[in-house]
N, C-alpha and C positions, 0 to 999 in steps of 0.2 A: 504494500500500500504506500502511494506517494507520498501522500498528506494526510499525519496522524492529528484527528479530531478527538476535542471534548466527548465526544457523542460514541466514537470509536471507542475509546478506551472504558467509559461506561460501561457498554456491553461486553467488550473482553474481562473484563475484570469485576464481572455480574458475581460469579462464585467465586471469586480469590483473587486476593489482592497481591501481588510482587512484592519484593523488595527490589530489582531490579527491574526497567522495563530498555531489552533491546533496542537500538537503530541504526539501521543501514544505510551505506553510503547514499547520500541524494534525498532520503526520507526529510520529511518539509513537520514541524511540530506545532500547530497554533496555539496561541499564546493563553489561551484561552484551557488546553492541552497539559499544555507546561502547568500552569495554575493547578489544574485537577492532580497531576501527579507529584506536585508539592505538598498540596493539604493530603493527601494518602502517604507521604514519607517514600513515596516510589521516586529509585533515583532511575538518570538517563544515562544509557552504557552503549557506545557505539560499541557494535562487532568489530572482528577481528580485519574484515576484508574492508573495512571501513576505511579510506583516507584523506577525508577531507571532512572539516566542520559539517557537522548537521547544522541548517537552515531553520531558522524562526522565521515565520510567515507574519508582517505587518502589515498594515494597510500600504504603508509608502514604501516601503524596501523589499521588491523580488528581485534575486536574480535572473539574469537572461536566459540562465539554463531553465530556472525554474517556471518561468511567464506559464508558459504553455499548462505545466500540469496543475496550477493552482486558479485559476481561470473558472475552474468548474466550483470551487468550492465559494460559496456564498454564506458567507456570516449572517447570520442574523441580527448582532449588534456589534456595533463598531464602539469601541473605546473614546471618547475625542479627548484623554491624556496624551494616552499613546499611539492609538492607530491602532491596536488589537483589537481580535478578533474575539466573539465569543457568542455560542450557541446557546450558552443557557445565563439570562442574565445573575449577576453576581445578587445577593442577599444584601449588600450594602453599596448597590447604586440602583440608580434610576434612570429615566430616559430625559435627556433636557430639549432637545426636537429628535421624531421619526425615530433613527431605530440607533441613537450616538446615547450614548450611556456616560456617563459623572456620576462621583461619589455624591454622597443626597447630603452632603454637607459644604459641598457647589454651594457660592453667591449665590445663581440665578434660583438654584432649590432653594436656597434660604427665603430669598424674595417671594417666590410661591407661596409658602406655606407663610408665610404672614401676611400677605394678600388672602389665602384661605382662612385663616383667622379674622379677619377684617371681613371677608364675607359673612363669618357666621353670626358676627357682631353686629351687624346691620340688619342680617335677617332675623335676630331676638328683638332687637330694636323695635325692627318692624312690627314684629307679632304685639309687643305692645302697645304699640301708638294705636294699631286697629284696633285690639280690644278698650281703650279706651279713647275711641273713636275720634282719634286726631287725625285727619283727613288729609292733608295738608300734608303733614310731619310725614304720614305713609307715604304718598304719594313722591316727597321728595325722596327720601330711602331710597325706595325702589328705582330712582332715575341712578340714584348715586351704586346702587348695586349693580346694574346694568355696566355702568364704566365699569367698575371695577372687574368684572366677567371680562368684558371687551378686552383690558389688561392684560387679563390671564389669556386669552385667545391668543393675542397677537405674540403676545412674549413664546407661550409655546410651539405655535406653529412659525415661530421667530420671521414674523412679517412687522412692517409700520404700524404704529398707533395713529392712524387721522387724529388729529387734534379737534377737540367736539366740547363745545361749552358744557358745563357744569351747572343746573337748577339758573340756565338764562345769562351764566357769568363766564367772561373769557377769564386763562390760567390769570391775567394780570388784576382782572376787578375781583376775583376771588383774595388774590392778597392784598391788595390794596384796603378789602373790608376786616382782614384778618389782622393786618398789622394797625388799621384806625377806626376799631367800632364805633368812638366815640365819634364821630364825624359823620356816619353813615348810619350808623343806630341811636345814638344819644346815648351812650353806655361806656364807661370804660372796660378796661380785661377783666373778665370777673375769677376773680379767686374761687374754685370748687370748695364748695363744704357740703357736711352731711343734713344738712336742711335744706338743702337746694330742691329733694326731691328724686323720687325713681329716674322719671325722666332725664333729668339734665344729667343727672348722674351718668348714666349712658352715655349722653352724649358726650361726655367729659373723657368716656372713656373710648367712645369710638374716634373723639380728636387725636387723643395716644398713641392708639393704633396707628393711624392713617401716620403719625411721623415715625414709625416704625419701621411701615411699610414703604416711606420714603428715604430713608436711608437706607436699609436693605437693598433698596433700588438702585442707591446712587451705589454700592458695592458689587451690585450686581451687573 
């Protein structure tokens, strides 16, 4: 066999596992391969007829001997560390677009998942303003949900974010109200306290969030 797969050695090694596993000259090892016969403590032992390096198959590095026989084999996920290959994805990564895998401790994973946290906060949020039939308050949520979806769309299938006003405000009249309420609402910053109420209290805390989820961003 040309090119020893993950998937290969799974089934050889169904009923017993090595201490050595053989290879012969020219045999191509995916990285993905190597990995499986790491965590098993199986080492790699070129034969005797053997005299040149065995080959590790990358996404970016084949040899010219090699092009031709490796051709056929189609990863299921690509590494974007390294360019390896790997059939069965790993326990501690994820997909960041299509079928390119990252460890889930990736920026862009991080940004995710506090973007998915921000969603869920908005949609508790939600659930209360309707039960006490603030119409309005829903109504905006749900616009502000909606971006944030749009966010997560575009980051994962890693296309453009159109730029799309916010509850009727451009990115700039949004901060402009944020850095001088007092000028736009008759209010100065209000200090959170625990008499403010369920409501703002929320909302206090889905303000948190959102610079969470902006910084995240900007690391991501």
């Amino acid at each position: 066999m040309k090119v020893i797969t993950e998937s290969f050695l799974r089934g050889l090694f169904k009923k017993n596992i090595p201490e050595v596993f053989p290879i012969e000259d020219g045999q191509i090892v995916t990285p993905s391969a190597v990995q499986y016969l790491r965590e098993n403590k199986v080492k790699l032992q070129k034969t005797e007829k053997s005299e040149r390096k065995t080959s590790v198959l990358t996404a970016n590095k084949v040899t010219n001997m090699e092009q031709t026989e490796c051709t056929s084999v189609k990863p299921k996920y690509i590494d974007a560390a390294n360019g390896g290959y790997y059939h069965i994805k790993p326990e501690h990564m994820t997909q960041l677009h299509s079928n390119v895998l990252v460890a889930k401790n990736h920026p862009k994973i991080v940004f995710r998942g506090k973007l998915d946290s921000l969603q869920s906060s908005i949609l508790l949020l939600s659930y209360n303003a309707n039960e006490n039939n603030r119409k309005i308050l829903f109504s905006d949520l749900n616009e502000l949900l909606d971006q944030t979806r749009e966010i997560m769309k575009a980051d994962v299938l890693n296309k453009p974010l159109p730029e799309k006003k916010i509850l009727g405000l451009s990115n700039q009249e949004l901060r402009k109200r944020s850095h001088t309420p007092k000028k736009y609402f008759g209010i100065k910053h209000i200090t959170p306290s625990a008499e403010m109420g369920k409501v703002l209290l929320e909302l206090n805390l889905l303000r948190s969030s959102i610079r969470e989820v902006e910084v995240a961003a900007v690391h991501a």
